[in-house]
N, C-alpha and C positions, 0 to 999 in steps of 0.2 A: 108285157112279158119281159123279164131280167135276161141278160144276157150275160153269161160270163166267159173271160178269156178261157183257156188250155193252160192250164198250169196247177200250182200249188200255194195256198196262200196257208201261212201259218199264225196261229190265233193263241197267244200265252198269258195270261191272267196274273195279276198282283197287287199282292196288299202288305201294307208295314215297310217300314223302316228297317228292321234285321232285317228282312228278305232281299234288302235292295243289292248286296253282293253274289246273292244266287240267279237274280237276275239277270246282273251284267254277266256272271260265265253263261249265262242260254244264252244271252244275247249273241256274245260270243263264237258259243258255238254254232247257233242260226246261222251268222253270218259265211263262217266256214263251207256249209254243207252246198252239199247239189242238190241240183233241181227244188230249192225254195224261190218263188217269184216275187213274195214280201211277206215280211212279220206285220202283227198287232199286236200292239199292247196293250191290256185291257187294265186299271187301275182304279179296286176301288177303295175307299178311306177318306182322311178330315182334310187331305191336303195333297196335289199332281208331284209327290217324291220321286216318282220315275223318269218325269218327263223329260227332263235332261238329258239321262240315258238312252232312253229310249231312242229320243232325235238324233244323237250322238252315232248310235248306230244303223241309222237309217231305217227305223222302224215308224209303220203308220202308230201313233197312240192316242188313247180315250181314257178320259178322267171321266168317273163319276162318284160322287158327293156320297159316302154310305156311312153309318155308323152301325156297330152289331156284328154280327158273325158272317163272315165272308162269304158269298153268295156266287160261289166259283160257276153253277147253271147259267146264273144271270151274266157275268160279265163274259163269259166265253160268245152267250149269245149276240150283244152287244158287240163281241168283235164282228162275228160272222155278217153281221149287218152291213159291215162296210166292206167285206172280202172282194175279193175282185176274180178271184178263180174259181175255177169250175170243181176243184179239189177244196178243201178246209179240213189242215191238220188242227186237232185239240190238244195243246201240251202244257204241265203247266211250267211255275217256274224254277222249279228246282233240277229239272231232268233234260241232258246232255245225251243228243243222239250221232250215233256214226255222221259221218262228213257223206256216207254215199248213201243214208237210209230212205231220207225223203227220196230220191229222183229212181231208186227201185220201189222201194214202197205203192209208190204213185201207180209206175210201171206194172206191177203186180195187179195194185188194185183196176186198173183200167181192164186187165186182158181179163181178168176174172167177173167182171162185169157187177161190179158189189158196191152196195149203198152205204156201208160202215166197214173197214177195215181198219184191223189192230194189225201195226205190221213190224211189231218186234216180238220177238219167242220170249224174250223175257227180261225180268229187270233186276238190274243188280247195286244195293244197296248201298252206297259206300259207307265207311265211321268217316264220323266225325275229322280225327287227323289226315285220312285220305281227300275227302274233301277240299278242305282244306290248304290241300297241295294241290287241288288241281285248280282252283279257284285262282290260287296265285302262278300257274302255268308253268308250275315245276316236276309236275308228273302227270302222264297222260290217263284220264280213268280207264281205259282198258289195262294198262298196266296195274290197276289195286285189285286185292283180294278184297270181293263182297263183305258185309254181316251175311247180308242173307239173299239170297234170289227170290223170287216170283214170278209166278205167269202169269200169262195175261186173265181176264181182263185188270184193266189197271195200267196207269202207265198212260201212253199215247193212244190217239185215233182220228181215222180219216174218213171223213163223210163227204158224200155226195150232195153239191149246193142244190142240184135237183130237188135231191130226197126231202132239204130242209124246206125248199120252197113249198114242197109240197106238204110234209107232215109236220113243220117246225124242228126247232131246236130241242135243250135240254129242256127239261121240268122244271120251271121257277118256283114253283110250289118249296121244293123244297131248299131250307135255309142251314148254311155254315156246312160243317163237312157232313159226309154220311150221305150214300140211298142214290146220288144224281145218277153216278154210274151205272149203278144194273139196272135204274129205271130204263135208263136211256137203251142200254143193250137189249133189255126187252121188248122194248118198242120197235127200235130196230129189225128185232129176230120176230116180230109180231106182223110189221106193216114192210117191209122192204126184205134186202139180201144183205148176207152178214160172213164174214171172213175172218181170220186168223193167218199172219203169213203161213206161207210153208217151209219156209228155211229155217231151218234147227239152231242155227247162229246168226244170229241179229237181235241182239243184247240194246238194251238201251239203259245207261246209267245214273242214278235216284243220289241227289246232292243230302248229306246230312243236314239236318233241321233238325230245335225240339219241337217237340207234339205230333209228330212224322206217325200217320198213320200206318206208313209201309214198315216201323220200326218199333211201334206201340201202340197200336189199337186202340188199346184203354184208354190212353192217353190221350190220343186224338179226341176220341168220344166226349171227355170228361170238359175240352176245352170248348164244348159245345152244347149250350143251356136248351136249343133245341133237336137233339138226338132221338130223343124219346118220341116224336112228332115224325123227324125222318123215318123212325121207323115204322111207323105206324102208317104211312103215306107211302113205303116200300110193300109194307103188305097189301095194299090193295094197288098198286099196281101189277104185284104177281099173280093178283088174284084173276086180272084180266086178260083171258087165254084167245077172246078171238078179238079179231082187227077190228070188229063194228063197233064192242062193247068200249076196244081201248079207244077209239077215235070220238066217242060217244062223252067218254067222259073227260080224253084229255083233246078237245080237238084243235085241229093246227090254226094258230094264232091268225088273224086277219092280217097285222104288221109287224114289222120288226121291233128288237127290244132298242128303245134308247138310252142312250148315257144320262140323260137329264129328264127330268118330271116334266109331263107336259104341261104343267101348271105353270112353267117360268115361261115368260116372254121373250120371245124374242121379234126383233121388226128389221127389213128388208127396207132403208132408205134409198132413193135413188132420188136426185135433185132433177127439175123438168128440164130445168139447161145444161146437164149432162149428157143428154143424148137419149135414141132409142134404145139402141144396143145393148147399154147396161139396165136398164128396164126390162127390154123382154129377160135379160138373163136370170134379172132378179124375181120377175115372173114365173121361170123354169125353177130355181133353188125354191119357191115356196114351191110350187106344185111336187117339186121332189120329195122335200119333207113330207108334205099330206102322206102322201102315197106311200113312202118306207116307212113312215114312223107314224102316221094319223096325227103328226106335230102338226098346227095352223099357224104359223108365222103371221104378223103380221106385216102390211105394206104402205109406206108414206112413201108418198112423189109429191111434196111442196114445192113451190118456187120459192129462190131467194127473197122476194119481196113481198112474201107472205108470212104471216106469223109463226115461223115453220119451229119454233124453239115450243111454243107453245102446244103444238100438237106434238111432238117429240114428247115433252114432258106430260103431256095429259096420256098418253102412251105406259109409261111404267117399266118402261124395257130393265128386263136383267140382261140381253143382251142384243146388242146393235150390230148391225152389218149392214157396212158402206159399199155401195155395189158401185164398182167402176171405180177407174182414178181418178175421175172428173169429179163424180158424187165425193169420193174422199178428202182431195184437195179441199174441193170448197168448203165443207163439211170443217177439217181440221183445220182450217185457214181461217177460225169465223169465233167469235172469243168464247161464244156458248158452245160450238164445237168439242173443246177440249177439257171443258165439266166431264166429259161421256167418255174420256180417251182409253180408260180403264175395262168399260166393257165394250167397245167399239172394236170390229175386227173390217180390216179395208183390205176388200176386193180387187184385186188389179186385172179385169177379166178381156184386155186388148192389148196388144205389144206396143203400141206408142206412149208412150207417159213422157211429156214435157218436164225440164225442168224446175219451174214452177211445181208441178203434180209431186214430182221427185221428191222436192224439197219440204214440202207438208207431208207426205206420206211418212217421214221421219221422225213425225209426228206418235206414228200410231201405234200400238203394240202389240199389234197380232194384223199379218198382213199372208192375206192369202191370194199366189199369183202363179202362172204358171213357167216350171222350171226346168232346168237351172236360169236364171238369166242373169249373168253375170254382171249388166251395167245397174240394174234397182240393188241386186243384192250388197255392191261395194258401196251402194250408200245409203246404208242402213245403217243404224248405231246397234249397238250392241244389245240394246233391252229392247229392241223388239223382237219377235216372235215370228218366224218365214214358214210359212205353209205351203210345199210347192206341190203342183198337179204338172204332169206330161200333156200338154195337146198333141194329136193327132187328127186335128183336122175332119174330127166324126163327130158333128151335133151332138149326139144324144149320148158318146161314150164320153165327149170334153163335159155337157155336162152333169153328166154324172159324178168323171175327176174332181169337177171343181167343187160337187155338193160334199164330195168324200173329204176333201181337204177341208171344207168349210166348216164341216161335223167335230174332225178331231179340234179344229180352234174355239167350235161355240163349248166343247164338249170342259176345255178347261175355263174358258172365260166365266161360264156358269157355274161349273162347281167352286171355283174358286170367291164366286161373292154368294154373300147372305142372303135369307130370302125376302131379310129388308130390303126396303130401296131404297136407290142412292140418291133422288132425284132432288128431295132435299137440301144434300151437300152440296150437290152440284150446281143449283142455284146461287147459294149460299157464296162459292168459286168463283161464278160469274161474276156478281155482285163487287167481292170482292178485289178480282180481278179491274170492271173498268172502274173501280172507286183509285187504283194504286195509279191506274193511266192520267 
């Protein structure tokens, strides 16, 4: 059974290159507001554009690999997978909310005891030029005159991680814009309790973009070759008026949505002379994966003095995780090692790390440890990649942290390579490599 803290976790989706300065003013504003416990960024497309930003602002983020018409059901659910609070706001990324909405909202939605809340009265469109001054922090959005307002639905909303656990997320069925929303509200208003604030003023404000459904309909529709399908997949969700019939035919998923195909590989090394410790741990991250996502990781624990390159490579991994800094040292310390450095993410899962550990880990380019700790982090070079988890000292909530943190590193390492392999070149490197020695 999932357990999540008291609080607000806030889950915002993006795709494109233009979007990426509508981004940073959410992000922005995220960061401002009360009572938000943490952002997600959810990003899908050919290549991790956000992720920089993202990290920048202190946001958990998830790459996944998409090509096609933006699939806003799927990657929201993908964030919610990794949420950590008992709340999960949906927003996306063009829309800037009050600094005090989240920490009443929330407030609202708790005392009224509701599985979906919409908790802005409405939303207000900005042009183009307004926009655009507020993106550059020269005029504040509540200061512009709208194009146009609207009510809800539309806009933001806050589900109950219960409700998901229990009925799931959006409808992945449906692709690119169009249909997610009222499916989702009908489901909602079908299988659970459903709300609308009650305060008359609590605005939430819509960044200019083209193809802005809130500003052209048509437009939106037209930039969508599957509309015609959304809608035809919205009518027979409306068609379904009682709970049996809707749970019958959309029923709640067994696992969470992943960022990555479970087609791609990934493997759990842990070296025998490394220790236990990082063993069992690497034991708990595959068993976590099963169980959130039906992913099977796989698991090598070779000794050094076994043909350990050789199963490595009979392996196929798209992606590698060094569990521990013992397994990682030796691992990046070893000439075959560093063939893999590229999909290789090292584990730092115990507070001691040697010297020696220190100094190969420098090695690596996606290192996931728990944080801040300032003595690994000032000796890191700059092109790796820090993925920090909080311990607290609770088995099962560190690891949890640490699989969360683990998720957003596989989540770009894998999108980011082909569904070739590299094992090929990486021999090839080797090769190379003690030919130059």
């Amino acid at each position: 059974m999932r357990e999540f803290r008291k609080g607000l976790s806030v889950v915002t989706c993006h795709g494109g290159t233009e979007r990426l300065p509508l981004l940073e003013a959410a992000l922005i504003n995220l960061a401002r507001c009360q009572g938000v416990n943490e952002v997600i960024v959810v990003e899908m497309g050919d290549a991790p554009l956000a992720l920089d930003l993202a990290r920048h602002w202190g946001s958990k983020y998830l790459f996944t690999r998409h090509a096609g018409p933006f699939e806003r059901a799927r990657a929201l659910n993908i964030g919610t997978a990794v949420a950590a609070c008992d709340l999960v706001m949906w927003t996306d990324n063009d829309l800037l909310l009050p600094h005090d909405l989240p920490r009443e909202a929330a407030a609202e939605m708790r005392a009224r005891q509701l599985d979906y809340f919409l908790p802005h009265s409405h939303v207000r469109y900005l042009s183009r030029a307004d926009s655009a001054e507020v993106q550059q922090c020269r005029r504040a959005a509540s200061d512009c005159m709208p194009l146009t307002v609207q009510r809800p639905p539309g806009g933001a909303g806050i589900v109950s991680h219960a409700f998901i656990v229990k009925y799931g997320g959006l409808c992945e069925e449906f692709c690119g814009w169009g249909g997610e929303d009222d499916a989702w509200l009908h489901k909602v208003q079908l299988l659970g309790k459903f709300g609308v604030t009650v305060s008359q003023e609590r605005p939430i404000h819509h960044l200019f973009h083209d193809n802005s459904g809130g500003y052209a309909p048509q437009a939106a529709r037209a930039t969508n070759p599957r509309y015609a399908q959304n809608l035809e997949l919205w009518n027979e969700v409306e068609a379904l008026s009682e709970p049996k019939a809707f749970v019958a035919r959309f029923p709640p998923p067994r696992i969470c949505s992943s960022a990555w195909d479970a087609a791609k590989v990934v493997t759990l090394l842990t070296f025998a002379e490394a220790g236990a410790v990082s063993a069992r741990n690497a034991d708990l991250a595959a068993e976590w994966f099963l169980q959130r996502f039906g992913i099977r990781v796989r698991r090598l624990r070779p000794r050094l003095n076994e043909s350990w390159f050789a199963a490595l490579t009979a392996e196929e991994p798209d992606g590698l995780v060094l569990f521990g800094a013992g397994s990682a040292s030796l691992f990046l310390g070893s000439q075959h090692g560093l063939a893999f450095r590229d999909i290789a993410i090292a584990v730092v899962d115990q507070p001691n790390v040697t010297c020696t550990e220190l100094a190969r880990l420098n090695l690596a380019r996606n290192i996931v440890m728990p944080g801040p700790s300032r003595e690994l982090g000032e000796g890191l070079p700059e092109t790796s990649r820090v993925w920090t988890w909080i311990a607290e000292g609770n088995p099962v909530g560190d690891r949890d942290r640490t699989a969360v943190a683990l998720t957003q590193a596989l989540s770009v390492v894998l999108g980011s390579t082909r569904v070739a392999r590299k094992i090929a070149q990486a021999e090839s490197a080797c090769i190379a490599a003690v030919e130059v020695e």
